[in-house]
N, C-alpha and C positions, 0 to 999 in steps of 0.2 A: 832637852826635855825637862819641866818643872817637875821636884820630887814629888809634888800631888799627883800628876799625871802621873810618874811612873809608881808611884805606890798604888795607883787606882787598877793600873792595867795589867800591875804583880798580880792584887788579889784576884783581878777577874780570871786572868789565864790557871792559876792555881785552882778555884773552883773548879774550870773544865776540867782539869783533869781528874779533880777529887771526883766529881760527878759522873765520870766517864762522857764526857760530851763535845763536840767539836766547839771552836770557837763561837761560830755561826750559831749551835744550837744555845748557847749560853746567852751570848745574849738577845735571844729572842726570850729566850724563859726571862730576864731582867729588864724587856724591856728597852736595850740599847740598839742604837744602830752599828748592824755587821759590819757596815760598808767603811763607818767612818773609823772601827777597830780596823780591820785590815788594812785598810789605809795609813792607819798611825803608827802598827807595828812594823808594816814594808817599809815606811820612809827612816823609821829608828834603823832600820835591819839594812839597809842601803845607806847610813851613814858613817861616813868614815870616820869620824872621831867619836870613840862615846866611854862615858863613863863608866865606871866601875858596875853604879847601878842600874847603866841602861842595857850593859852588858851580860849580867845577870838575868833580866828580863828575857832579853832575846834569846839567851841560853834556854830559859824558860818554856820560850814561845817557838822554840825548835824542838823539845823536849812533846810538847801538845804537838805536833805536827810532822812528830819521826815516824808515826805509825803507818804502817802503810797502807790501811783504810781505816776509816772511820765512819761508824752509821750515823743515822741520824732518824729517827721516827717524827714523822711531819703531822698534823691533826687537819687532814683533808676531808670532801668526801671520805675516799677511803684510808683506807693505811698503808701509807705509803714509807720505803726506807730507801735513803740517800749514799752512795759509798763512794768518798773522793778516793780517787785513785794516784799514787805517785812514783814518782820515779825512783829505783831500789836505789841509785849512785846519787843522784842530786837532789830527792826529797820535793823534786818541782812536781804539782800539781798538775795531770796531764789527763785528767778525763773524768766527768762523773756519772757515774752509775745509778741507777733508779730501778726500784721495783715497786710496782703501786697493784697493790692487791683488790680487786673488788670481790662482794657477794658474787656467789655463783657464777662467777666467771675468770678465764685463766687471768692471772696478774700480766698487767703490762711490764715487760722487761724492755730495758734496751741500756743504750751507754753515749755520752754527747764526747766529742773529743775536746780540747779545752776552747779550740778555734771555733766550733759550731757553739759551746757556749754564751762564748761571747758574740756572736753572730745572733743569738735570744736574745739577749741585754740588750747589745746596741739598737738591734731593730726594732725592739719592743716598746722600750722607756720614753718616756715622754723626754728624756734628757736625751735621747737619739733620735733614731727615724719617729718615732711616733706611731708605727704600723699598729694596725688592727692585731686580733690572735689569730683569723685569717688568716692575713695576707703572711705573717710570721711562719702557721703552719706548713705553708707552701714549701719551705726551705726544709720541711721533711713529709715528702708525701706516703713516706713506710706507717705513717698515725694518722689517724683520721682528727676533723675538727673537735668531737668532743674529747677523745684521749689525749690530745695534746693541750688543751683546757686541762686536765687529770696532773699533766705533768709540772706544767707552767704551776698549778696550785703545790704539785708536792716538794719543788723550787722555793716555795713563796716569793717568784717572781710577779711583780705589779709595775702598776702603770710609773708608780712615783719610784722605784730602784736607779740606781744608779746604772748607768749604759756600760759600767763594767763589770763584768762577772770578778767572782772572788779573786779567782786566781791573779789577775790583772793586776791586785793590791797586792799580792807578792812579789810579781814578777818586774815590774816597775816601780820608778819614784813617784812622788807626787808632780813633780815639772813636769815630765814625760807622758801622765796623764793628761794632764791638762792641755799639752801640745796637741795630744790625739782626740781630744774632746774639744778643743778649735777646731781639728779638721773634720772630724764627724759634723759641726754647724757649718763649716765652710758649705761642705755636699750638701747639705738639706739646702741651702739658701741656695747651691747654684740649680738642683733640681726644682727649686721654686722657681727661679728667676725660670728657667726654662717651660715650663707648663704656664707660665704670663705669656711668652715669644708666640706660644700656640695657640693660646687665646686671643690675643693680638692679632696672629696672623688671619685666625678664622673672621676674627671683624675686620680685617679689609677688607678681605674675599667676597665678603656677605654685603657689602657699601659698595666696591666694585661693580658686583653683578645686576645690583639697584640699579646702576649708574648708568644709562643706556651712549651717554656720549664720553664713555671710559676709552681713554688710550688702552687700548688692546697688548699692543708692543709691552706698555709697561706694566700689565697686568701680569701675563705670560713671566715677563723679566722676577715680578717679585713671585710667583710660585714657584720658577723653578730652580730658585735662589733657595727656597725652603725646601722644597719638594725633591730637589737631584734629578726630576725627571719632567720632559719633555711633557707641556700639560697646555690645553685650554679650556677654557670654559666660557661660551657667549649668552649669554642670557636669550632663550628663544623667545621669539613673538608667538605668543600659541594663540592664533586667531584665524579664524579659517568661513571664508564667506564665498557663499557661491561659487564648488566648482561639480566638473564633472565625476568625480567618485568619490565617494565616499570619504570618513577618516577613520580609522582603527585604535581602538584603544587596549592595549595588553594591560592587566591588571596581573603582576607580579607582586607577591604577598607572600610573608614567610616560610622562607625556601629552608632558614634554619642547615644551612651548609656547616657540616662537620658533628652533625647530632648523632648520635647513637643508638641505634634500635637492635635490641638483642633477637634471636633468630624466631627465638619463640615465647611469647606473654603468656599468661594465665587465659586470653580468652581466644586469641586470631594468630597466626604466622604473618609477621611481617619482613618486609624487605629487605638487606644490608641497605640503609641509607647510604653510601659512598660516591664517589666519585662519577662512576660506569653509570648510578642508577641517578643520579641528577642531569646528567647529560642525555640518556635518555629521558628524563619525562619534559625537559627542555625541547629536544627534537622532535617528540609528539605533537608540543604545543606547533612548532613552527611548520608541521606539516599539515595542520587541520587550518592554516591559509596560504600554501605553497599553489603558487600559478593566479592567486588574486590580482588586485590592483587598487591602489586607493591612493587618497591626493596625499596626505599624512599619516603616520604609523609614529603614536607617542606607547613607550614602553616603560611603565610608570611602578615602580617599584616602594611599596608599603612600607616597608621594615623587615628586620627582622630576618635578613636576608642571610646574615651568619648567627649561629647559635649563642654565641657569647663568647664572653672576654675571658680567661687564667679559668676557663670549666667552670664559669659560673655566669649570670646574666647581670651585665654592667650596673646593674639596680645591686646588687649583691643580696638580693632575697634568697637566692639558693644554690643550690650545686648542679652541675650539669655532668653526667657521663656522656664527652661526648670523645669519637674516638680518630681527631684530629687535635695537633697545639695551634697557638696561635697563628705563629709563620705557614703550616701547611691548608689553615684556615682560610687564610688571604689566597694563597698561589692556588687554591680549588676554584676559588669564590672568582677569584681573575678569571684560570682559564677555563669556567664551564660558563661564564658572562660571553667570554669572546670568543668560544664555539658558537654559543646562540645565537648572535649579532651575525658571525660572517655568514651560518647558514638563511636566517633571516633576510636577510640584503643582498643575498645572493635567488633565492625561493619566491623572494614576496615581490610585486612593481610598486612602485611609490615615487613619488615625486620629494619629498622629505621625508625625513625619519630623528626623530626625538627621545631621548633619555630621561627621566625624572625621576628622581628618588627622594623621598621626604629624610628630614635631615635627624629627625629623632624615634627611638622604641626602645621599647625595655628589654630586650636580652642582647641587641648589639649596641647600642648607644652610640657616645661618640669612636668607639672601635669601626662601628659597621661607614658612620660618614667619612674618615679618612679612607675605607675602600672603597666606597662609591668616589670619592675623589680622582682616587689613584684607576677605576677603574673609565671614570671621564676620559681623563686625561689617552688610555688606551684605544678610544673609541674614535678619535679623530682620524685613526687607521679609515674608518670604513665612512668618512663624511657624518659621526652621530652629535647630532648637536644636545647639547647635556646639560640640567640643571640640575643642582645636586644642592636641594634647600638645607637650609640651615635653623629649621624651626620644625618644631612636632605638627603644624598645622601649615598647609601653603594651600595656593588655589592656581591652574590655568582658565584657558577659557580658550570655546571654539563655537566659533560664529554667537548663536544666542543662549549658548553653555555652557554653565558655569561650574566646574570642579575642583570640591575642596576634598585634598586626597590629606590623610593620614596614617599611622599604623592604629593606633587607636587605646594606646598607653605609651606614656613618653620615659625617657630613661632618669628623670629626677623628680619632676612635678606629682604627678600623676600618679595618685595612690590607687584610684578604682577605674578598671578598662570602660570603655564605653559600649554600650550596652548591644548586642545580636541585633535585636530588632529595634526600634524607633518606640520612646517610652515619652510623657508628659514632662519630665525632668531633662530628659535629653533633646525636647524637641525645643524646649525651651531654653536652652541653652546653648545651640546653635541660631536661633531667632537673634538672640541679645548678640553673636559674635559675628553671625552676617550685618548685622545694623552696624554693631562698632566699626567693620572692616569698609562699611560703606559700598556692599557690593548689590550691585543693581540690574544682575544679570536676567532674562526671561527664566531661564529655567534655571536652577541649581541643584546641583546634586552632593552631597556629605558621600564619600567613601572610604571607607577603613578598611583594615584587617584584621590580626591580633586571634580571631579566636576560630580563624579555621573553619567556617562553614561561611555558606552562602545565605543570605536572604535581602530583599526588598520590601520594604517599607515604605508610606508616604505620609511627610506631613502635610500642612498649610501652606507653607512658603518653600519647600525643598524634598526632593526624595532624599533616602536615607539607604544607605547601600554595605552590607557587611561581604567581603568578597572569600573565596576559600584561598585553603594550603596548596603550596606547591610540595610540601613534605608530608602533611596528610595528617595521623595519628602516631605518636609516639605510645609507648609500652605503657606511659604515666598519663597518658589522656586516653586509652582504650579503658584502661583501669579506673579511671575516674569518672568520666563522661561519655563513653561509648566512642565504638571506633567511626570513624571519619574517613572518607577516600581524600585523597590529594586530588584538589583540581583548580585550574584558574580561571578566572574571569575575563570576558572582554566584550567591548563594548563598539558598537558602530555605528557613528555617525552620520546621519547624513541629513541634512538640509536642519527644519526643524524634528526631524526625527529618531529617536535611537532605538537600539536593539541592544539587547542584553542577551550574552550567551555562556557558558557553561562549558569547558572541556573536563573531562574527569577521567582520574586516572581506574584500575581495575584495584586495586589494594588501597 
């Protein structure tokens, strides 16, 4: 080390101690970067040969750092105090302490171990993962999002910190950093490369199912080269001309699987949404057409069909209490789809029967399309032929009718839902997407979901159809908008004529 350098880093460490301050707090009051002191005196302090006066220093810089806590007052919001904590035999640095005081409220306490530390930095820093303070939070769900914003400020942890926490520049050389800071990019680039493989895969799938002269064989071959599970998916001909009964149309609209409703709100008692009570309002439905008969039965699913992704909606607008995780999210959502179906195909007569689920909404996104995927794939069990779009907007069509089904906010685009009823803004903006789309059907119908109640509408060129919940009113929509019953929509077919009907549940 040059004598500038070390006569620089004498005076600085001597100030801390004159000041009573830890390193970190010195030079933030000077203006220096902590990271790259730490740095400079770990790799002196891990050097084997050193001079007389680099020996002194570190004498020095052991002298600042024998104590066995040190505060630190941080100028946050509140006032907050820091107290690294170390080891009484080796003086290692093994955990730090925080207490952040607010007005009229108890102080947050708690304590990070040095490993959770650096588990903030790495995740955090733009020189690591890159994570939001979100996604960060998750890795302590005992703090909520704003106090762990409280904590991260009384850190002065930001976006530009180095991906290593202090102690790290103790505890390591500089080589050994840098070896571990290759591999922290290696991970980010191979998790990128991996979310490309997915997007990829999803545009074949989507080109694929275009493709009506697709080798089948080798469609199959690459999903379940992806997928590990036995999967198809044939693109239906939805076109249905002159026959003897009918067609049936299920309008299935956010079912919101895995949502939370507490026992009792400020205005109504509502239901345990769970498992038992999704299965039944499933089996209501299938018995209010049990002993019918019709030529085809399409079971057309809106969105929105799982509550959202890590307790929040894939849009990441807000938090969700809901009182399932991700994995028992999926395995509900599977098996109260494939109660419905076997009792359906078992109760109903039909000649076919059809699956469609649009491929985007804002609380499940693309979470909710790889279970419609996975739950395709399932339904070959029972002969369901499945199309599982890959666009916030799609259309079928039977005999001289034409439906464009969506949820009616999508999980990226889509800043404002579309609208209950049929307005001049919206009617004009389906005119301009039926032209672009070139669809030239006699009748057309626009049907959505998204806000949980039913109404009909008509324009000039098209009905406009909002259909309801299969989940009904949460605690946050009784409170906000009045309470809602769950119920769903369906539709029947037959020649040029349809029927619109209504099941509703009692809550």
């Amino acid at each position: 080390m040059k004598p500038k350098t070390i006569s620089f880093y004498t005076n600085l460490v001597n100030k801390a101690i004159k000041n009573g301050n830890s390193l970190k707090k010195q030079c933030e009051y000077e203006g220096l970067n902590v990271n790259t002191a730490y740095k400079t005196l770990s790799s002196l302090k891990n050097k084997d040969s050193k001079t007389k006066e680099e020996e002194d220093l570190i004498n020095l810089y052991e002298t600042l750092t024998s104590k066995e806590t040190k505060s630190t007052n941080i100028e946050t919001d509140d006032r907050a105090t820091i107290t690294e904590i170390r080891d009484d035999s080796t003086n290692e640095l093994v955990a730090y302490k925080f207490e952040i005081y607010r007005r009229d409220k108890e102080p947050i306490i708690g304590t990070f171990t040095a490993d959770e530390m650096q588990s903030i930095y790495a995740m955090y820093s733009y020189y690591g993962e890159g994570l939001t303070q979100r996604q960060v939070s998750r890795l302590f769900p005992e703090y909520s999002l704003v106090d762990f914003r409280r904590i991260l400020r009384a850190f002065n942890i930001t976006k530009s910190c180095s991906c290593f926490a202090p102690h790290m520049y103790e505890k390591y050389t500089e080589e050994q950093l840098e070896e571990m800071h290759l591999r922290i990019k290696e991970n980010n680039f191979l998790k990128k490369a991996e979310k490309n493989e997915i997007k990829d895969l999803k545009a074949i799938i989507a080109n694929l199912a275009k493709n009506k002269s697709v080798d089948y064989d080798k469609f199959r071959e690459i999903v379940e080269s992806s997928t590990k599970t036995e999967y198809k998916e044939l693109p239906v001909e939805l076109n249905n001309q002159d026959n003897n009964y009918p067609d049936l149309i299920i309008w299935l609209s956010d079912l919101h699987i895995g949502a939370y409703n507490a026992k009792y709100s400020s205005f109504i008692q509502l239901p345990s949404y769970d498992v038992k009570e999704i299965k039944s309002r499933l089996s209501r439905i299938v018995s209010s057409f049990a002993g019918q008969s019709y030529h085809s039965i399409y079971v057309v699913n809106l969105g929105d069909a799982i509550d959202g992704y890590n307790k929040e909606t894939t849009r990441g607008e807000h938090e969700l209490p809901e009182i399932l995780d991700n994995k028992e999210i999926s395995e509900a959502f599977i098996e109260c789809m494939m109660e419905f179906f076997a009792t359906l195909t078992s109760k109903v007569h039909y000649d076919k029967i059809n699956y469609l689920s649009i491929g985007e909404a804002n609380h499940d996104g693309d979470f909710g399309w790889l279970n419609q995927k996975l739950l395709a794939s399932y339904l070959t069990k029972y002969d369901v032929n499945s199309y599982i779009s890959n666009k916030p907007i799609d259309n079928f069509v039977i005999g001289k009718h034409c439906w464009l089904f969506m949820h009616g906010k999508d999980n990226l685009n889509q800043s404002r839902q579309f609208p209950l009823t049929l307005n001049p803004n919206t009617e004009l903006w389906f005119n301009n997407y039926i032209a672009e789309k070139g669809i030239k059907s006699e009748r057309i119908y626009v049907v959505k979901g998204d806000l949980h109640n039913y109404a009909y509408t008509t324009g000039k060129q098209f009905d406009y159809i909002s259909v309801g919940s299969m989940y009904g009113s949460s605690n946050y929509i009784v409170a906000n908008f009045g309470h809602t019953k769950w119920s769903i929509n369906y539709t029947v077919v037959k020649q040029e004529d349809i029927l619109m009907g209504t099941i509703k549940g009692n809550v």
